[in-house]
N, CA, C and O of each residue as an XYZ file, in Angstrom:
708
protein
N     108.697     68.129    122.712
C     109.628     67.094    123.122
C     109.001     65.725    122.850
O     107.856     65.318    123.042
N     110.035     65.167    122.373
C     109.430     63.503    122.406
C     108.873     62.914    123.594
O     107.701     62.540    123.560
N     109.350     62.821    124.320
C     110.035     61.942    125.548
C     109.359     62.349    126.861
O     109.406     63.563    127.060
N     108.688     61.564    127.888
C     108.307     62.505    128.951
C     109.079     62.690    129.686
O     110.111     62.357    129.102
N     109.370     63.062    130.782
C     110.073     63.997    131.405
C     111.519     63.047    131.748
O     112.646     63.541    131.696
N     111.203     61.389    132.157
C     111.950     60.688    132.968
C     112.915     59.956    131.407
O     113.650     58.978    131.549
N     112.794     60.375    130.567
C     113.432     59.865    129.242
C     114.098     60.744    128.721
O     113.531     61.834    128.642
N     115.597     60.643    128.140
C     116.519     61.173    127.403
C     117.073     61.192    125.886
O     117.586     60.163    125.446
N     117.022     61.812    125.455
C     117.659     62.176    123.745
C     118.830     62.685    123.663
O     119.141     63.852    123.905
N     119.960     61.247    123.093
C     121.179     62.090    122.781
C     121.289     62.076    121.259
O     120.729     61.163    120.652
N     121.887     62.905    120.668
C     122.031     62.182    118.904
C     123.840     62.071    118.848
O     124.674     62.522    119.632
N     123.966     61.454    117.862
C     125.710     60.802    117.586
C     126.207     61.762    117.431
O     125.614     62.832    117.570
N     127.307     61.671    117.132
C     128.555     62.949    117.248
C     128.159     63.209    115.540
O     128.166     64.414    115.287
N     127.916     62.582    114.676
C     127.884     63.317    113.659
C     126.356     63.591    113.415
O     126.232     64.109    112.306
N     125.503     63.479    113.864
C     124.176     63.751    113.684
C     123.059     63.016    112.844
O     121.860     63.271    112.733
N     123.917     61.921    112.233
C     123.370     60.911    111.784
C     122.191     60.268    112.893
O     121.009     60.222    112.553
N     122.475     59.962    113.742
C     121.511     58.954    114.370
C     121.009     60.089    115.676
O     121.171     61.279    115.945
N     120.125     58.570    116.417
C     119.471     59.665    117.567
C     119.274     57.994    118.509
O     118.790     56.928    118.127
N     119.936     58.428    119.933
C     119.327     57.444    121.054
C     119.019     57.668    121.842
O     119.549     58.684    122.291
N     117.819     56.933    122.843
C     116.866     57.447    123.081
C     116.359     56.292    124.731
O     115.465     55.447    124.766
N     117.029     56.579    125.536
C     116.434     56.382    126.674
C     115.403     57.003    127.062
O     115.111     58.184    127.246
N     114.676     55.599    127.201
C     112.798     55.552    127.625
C     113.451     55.512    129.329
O     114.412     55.085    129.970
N     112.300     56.205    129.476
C     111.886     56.035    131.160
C     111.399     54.735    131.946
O     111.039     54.690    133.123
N     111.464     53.762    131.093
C     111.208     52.146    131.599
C     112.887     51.471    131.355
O     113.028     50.251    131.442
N     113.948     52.259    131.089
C     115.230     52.204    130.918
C     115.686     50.877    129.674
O     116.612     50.072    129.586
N     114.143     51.294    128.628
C     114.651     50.379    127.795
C     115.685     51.331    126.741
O     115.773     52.544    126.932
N     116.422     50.676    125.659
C     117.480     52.200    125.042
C     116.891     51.580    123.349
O     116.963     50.437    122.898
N     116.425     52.607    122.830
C     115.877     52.863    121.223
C     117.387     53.402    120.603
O     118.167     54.209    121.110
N     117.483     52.743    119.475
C     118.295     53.714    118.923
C     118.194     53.810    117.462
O     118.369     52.858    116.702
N     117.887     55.072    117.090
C     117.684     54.828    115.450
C     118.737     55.706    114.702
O     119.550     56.364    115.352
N     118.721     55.722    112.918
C     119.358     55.873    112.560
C     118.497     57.515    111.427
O     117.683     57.153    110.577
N     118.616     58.210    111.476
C     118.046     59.254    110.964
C     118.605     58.671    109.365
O     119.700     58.110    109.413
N     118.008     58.752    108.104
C     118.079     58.028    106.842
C     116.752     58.943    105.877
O     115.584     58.611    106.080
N     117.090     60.161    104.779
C     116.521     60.681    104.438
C     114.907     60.918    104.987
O     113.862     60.564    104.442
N     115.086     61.552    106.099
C     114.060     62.094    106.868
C     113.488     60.817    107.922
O     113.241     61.176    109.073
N     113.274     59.398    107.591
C     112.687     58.281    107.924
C     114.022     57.924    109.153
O     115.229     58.140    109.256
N     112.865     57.215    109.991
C     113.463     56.881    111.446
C     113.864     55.156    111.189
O     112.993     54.321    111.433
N     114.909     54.822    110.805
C     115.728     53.519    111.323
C     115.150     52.818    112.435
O     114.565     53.655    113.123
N     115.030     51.531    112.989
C     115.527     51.048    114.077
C     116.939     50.395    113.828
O     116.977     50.094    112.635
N     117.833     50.133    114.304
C     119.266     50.096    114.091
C     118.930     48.176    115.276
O     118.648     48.029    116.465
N     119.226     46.854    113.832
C     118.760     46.206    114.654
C     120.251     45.145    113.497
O     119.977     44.267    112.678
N     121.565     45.602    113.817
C     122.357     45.217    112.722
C     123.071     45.898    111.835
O     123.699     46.907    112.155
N     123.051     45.466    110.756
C     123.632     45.829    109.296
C     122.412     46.414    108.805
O     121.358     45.802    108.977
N     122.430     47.755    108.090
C     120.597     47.768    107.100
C     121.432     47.330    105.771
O     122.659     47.402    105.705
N     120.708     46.931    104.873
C     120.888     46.387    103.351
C     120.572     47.232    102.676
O     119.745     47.966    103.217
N     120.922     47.587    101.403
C     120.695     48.668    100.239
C     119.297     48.388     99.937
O     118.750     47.310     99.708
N     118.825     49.573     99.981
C     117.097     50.076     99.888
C     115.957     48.788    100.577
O     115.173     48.002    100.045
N     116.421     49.120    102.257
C     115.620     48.235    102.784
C     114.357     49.876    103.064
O     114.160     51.076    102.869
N     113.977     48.860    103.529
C     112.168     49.779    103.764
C     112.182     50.416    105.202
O     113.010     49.791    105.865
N     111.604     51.400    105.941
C     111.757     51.880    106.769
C     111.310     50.819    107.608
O     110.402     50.053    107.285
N     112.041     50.760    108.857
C     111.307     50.056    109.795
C     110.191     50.820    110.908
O     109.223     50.364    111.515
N     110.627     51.789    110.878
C     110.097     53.117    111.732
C     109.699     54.126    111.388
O     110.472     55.078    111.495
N     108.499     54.333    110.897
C     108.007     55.337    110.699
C     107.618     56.568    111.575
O     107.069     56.454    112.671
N     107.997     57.925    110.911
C     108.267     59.010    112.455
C     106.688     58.976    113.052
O     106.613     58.643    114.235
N     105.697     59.216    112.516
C     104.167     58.877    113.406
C     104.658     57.505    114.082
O     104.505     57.554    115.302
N     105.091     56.550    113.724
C     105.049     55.044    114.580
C     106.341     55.843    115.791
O     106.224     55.638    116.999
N     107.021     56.361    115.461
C     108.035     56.644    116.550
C     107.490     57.485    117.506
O     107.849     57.246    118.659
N     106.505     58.665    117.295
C     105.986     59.312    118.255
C     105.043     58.748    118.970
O     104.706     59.242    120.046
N     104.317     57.314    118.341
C     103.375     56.888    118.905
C     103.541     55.800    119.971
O     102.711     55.322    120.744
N     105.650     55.382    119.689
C     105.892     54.312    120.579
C     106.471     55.317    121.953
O     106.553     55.018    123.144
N     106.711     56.199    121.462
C     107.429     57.326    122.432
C     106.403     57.838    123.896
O     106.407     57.976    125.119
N     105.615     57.967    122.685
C     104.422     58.185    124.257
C     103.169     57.614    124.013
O     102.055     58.122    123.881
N     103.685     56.116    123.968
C     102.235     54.536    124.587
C     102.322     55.003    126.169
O     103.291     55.387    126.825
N     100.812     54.805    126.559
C     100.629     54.489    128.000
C     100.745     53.150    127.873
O     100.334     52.620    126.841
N     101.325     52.382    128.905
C     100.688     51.507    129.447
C      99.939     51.142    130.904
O     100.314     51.525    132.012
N      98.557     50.136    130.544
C      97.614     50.535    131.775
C      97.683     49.354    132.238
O      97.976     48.465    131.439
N      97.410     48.964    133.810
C      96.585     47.694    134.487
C      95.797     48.117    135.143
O      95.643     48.924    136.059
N      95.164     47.296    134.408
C      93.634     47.137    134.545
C      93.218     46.113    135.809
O      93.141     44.929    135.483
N      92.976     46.392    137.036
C      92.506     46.040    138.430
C      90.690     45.603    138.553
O      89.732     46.310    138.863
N      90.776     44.022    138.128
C      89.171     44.065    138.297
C      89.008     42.648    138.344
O      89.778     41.938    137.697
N      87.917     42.059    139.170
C      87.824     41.080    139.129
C      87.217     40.573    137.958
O      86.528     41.411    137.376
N      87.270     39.296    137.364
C      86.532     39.000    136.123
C      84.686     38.736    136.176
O      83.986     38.126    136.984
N      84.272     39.690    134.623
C      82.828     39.503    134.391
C      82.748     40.680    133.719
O      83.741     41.192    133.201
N      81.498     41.232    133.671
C      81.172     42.231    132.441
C      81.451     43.408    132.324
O      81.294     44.184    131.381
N      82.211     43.635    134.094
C      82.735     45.169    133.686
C      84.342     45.167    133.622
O      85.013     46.118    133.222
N      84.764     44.143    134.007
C      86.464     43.697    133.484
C      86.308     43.422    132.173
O      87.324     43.627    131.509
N      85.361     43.021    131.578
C      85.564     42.665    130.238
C      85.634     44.540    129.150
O      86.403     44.996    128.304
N      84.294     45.081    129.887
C      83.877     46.490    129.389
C      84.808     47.213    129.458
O      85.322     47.612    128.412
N      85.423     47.691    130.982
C      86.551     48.337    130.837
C      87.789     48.015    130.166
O      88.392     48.913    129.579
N      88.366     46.490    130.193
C      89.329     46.530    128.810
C      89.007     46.758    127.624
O      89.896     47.151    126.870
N      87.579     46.572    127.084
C      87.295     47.149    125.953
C      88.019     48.695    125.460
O      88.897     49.079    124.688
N      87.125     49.233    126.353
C      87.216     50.800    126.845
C      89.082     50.855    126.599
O      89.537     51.390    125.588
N      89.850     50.333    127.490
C      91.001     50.944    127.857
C      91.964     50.599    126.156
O      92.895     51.259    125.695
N      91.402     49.554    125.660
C      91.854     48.555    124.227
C      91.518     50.221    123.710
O      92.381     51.079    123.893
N      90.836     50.402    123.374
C      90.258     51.736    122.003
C      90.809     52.709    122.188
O      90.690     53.498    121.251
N      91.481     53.103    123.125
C      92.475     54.467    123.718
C      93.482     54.258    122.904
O      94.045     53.176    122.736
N      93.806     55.557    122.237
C      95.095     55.105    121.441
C      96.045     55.194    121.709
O      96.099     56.038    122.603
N      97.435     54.635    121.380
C      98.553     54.503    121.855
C      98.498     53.927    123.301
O      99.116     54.540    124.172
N      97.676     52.579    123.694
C      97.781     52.319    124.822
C      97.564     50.699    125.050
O      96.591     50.007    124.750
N      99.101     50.246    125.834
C      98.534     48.951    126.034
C      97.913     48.557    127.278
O      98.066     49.135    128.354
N      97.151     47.463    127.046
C      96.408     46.972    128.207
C      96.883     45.717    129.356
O      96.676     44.594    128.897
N      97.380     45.725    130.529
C      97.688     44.529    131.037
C      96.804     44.371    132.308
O      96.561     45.361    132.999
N      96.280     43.039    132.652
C      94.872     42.512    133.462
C      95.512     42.438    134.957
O      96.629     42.001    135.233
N      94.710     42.877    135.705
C      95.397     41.755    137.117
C      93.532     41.667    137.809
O      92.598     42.443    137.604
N      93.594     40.371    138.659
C      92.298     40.052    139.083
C      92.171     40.823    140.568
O      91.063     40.958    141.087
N      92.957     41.141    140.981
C      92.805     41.614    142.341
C      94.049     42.385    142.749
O      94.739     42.774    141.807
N      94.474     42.684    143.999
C      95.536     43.853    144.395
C      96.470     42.480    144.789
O      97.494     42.951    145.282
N      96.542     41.450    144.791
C      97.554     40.516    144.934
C      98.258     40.312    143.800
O      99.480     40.452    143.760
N      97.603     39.998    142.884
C      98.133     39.849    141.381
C      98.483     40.959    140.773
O      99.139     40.927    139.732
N      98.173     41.849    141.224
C      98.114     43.594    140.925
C      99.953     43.588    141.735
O     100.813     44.274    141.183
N     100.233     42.956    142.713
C     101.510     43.649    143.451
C     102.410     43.153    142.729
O     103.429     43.747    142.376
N     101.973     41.514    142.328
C     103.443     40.885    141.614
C     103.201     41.412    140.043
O     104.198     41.383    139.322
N     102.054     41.849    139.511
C     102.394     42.710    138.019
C     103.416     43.494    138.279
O     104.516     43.358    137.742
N     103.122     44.410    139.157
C     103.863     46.088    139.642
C     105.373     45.558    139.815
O     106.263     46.371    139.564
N     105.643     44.585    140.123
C     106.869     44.028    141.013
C     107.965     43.596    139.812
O     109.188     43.569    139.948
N     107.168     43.253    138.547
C     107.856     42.823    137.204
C     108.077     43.820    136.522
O     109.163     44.394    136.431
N     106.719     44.213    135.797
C     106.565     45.261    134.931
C     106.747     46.849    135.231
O     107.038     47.289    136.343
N     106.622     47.314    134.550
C     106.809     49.061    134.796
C     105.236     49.336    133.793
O     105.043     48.652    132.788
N     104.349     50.273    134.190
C     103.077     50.711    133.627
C     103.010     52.315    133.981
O     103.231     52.749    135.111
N     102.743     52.963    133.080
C     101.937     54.360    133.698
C     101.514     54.735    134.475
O     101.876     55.552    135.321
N      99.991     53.764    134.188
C      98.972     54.282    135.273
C      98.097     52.519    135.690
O      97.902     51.476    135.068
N      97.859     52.930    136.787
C      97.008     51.629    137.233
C      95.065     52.042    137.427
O      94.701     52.990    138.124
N      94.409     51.443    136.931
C      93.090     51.835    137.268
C      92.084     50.524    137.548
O      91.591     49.617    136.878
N      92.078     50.887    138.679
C      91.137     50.224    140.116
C      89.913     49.892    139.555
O      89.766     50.888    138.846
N      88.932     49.215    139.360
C      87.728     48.988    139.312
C      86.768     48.979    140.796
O      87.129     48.409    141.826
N      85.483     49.742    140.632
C      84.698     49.549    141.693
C      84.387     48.472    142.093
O      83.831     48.465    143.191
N      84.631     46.985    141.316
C      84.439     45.937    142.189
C      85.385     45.146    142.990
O      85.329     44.019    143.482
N      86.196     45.996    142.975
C      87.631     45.381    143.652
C      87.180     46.003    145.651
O      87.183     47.188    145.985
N      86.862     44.843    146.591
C      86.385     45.385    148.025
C      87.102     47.007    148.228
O      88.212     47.168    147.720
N      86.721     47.704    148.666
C      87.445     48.748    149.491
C      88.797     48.923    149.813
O      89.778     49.570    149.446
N      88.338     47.785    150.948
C      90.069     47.719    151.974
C      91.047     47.685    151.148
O      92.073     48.332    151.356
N      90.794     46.539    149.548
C      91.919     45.588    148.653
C      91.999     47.077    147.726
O      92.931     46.974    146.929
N      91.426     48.170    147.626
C      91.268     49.450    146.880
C      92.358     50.226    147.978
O      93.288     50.967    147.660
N      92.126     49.998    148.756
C      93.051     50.957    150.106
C      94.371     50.788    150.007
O      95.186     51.660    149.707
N      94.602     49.582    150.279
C      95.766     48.705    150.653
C      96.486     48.706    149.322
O      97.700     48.903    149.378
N      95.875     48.497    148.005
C      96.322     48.364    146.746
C      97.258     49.991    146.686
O      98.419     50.147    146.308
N      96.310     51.022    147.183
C      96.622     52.451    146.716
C      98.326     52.898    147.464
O      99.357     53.366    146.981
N      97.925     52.474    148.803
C      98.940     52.392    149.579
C     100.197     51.923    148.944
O     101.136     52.655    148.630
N     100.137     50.730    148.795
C     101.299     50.319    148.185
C     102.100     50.721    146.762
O     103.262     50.447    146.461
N     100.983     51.542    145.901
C     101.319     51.671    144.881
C     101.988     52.961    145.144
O     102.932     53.223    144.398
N     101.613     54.015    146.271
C     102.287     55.531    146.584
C     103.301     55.262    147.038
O     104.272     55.967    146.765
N     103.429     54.163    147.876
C     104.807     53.445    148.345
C     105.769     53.094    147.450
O     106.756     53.802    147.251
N     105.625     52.353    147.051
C     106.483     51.885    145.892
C     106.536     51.678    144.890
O     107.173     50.787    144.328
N     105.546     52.852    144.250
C     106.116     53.156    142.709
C     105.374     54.499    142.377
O     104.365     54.412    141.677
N     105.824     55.855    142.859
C     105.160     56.804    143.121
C     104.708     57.591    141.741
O     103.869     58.453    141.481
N     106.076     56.569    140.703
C     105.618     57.580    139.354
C     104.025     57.077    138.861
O     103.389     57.818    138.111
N     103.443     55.788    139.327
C     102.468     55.063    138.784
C     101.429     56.087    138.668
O     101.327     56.597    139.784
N     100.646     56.606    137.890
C      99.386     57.035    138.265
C      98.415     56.160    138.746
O      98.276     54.994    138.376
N      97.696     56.791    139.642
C      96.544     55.439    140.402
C      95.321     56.312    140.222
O      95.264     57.420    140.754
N      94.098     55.701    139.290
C      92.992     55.912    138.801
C      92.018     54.964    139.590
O      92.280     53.762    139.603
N      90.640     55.552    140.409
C      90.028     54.283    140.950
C      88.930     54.668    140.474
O      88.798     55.854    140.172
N      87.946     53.804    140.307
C      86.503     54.151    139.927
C      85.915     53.863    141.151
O      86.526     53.221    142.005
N      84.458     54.395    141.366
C      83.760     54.140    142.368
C      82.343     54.067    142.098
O      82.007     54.507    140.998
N      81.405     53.598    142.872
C      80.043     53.691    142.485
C      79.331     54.932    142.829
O      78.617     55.467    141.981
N      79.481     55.479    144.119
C      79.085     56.717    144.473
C      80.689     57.184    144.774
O      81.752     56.564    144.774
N      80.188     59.095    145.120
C      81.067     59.752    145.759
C      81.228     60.056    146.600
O      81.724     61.136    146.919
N      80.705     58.832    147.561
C      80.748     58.671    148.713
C      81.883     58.874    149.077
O      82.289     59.901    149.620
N      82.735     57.550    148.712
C      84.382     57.448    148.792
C      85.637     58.353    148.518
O      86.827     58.265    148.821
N      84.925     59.205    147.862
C      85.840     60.341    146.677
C      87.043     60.290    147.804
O      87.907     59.430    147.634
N      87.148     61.171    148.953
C      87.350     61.685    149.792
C      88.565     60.791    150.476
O      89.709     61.246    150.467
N      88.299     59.599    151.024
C      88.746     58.353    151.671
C      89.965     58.036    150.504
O      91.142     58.036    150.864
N      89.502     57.704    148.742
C      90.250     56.996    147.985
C      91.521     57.883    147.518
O      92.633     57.513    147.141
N      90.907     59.347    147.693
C      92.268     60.463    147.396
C      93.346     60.605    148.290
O      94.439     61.036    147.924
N      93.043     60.200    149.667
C      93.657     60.814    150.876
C      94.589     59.596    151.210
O      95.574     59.639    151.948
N      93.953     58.153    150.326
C      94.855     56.836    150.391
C      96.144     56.866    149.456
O      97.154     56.234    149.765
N      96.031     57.867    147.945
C      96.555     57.905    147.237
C      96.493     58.235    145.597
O      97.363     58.620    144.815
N      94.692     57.825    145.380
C      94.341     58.276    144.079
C      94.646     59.114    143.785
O      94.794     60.051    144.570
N      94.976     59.228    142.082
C      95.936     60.212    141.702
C      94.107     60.785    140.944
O      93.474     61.839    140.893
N      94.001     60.039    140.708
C      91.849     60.845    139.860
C      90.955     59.722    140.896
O      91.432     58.638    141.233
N      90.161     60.002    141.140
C      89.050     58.922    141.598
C      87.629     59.583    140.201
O      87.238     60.702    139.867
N      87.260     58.063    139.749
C      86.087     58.605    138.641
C      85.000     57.640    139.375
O      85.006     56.621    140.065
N      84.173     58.450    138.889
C      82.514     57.403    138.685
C      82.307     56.188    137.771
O      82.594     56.110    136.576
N      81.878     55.466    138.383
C      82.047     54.347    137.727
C      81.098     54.217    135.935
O      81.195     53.373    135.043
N      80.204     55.540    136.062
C      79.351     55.554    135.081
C      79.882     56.967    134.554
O      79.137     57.887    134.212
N      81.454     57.009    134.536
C      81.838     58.270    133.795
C      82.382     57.729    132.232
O      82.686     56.637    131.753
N      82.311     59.299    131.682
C      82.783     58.989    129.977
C      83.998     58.322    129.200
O      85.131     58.177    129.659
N      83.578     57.964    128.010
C      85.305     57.648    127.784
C      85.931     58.649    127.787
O      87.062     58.517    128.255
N      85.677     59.583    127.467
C      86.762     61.293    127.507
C      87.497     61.282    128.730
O      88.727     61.249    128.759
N      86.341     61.324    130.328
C      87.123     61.450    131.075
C      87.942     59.792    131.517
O      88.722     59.703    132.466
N      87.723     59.106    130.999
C      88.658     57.742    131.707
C      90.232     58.274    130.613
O      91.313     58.261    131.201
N      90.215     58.634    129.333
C      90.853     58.875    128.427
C      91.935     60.009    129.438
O      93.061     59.756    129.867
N      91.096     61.333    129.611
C      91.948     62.243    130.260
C      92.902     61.958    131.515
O      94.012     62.473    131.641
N      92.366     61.138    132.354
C      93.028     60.494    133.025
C      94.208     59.663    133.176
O      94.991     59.514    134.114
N      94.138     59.173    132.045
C      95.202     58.246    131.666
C      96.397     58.689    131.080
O      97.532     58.220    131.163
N      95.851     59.930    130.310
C      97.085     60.775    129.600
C      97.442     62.050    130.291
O      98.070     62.915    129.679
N      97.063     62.219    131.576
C      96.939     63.264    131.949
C      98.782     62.898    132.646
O      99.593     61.983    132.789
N      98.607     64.244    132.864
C     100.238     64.367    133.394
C     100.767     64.632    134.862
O     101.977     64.693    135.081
């Protein structure tokens, strides 16, 4: 399937085309055109060039998008690195769980992932709100020890990682289902 679970595929009555409600309720609609995927943005013109290529269509189909929860310095900088090189994934910043509520409050994202330097409580309170009101979000927190494991799951973490874990597992996390 294209589409994750909260997204729909209808195609036209004659089978020409295909539209495509995303689960952020934006609506795609393309035009099927000797095998190559259309975006349908108008009139097309005689032997225009694909706009959509089917790898570019599977790859817009299932982008994560992440926010990234950290205050600024070398490991807000590291972890957007990190989250930038994941493929099919965009990156959006917030400095703390305040700026973190009015992102959440605009945008629609995947998954949210917490940095260990964000205090505790603002890790608590952040988690809380995010199980509250927006339950599809995945919530990823890092921590320094596993001390917390325990405390950050029972608030809401959907993974709690180590703060000195791999890109594989920050990767699995993010795409995980």
């Amino acid at each position: 399937m294209l589409c994750d679970a909260n997204s729909s595929i209808w195609t036209t009555p004659d089978v020409q085309g295909v539209i495509i409600l995303l689960s952020d309720a934006s609506l795609l609609e393309f035009t099927i055109l000797s095998g190559e995927f259309f975006i349908n943005e108008g009139e097309k013109q005689p032997n225009e060039k694909p706009r959509l290529s089917i790898p570019r269509l599977l790859m817009l189909l299932n982008q994560k998008s992440v926010l990234l929860v950290s205050q600024p310095g070398i490991m807000h900088n590291t972890l957007y690195s990190i989250l930038q090189s994941l493929p099919d994934t965009s990156v959006a910043e917030a400095n703390g769980a305040l700026s973190a509520y009015d992102y959440l409050e605009s945008e629609q994202v995947d998954a949210v992932l917490i940095d260990a330097n964000i205090p505790l409580a603002e890790r608590l309170a952040l988690l809380a709100r995010i199980k509250g009101q927006f339950p599809h979000v995945r919530s990823l927190v890092l921590t320094l020890t596993a001390r917390h494991h325990n405390l950050l799951c029972s608030a809401g973490a959907d993974k709690v990682l180590l703060q000195n874990c791999s890109l594989a597992d920050i990767e699995a996390a993010v795409f995980a289902r």
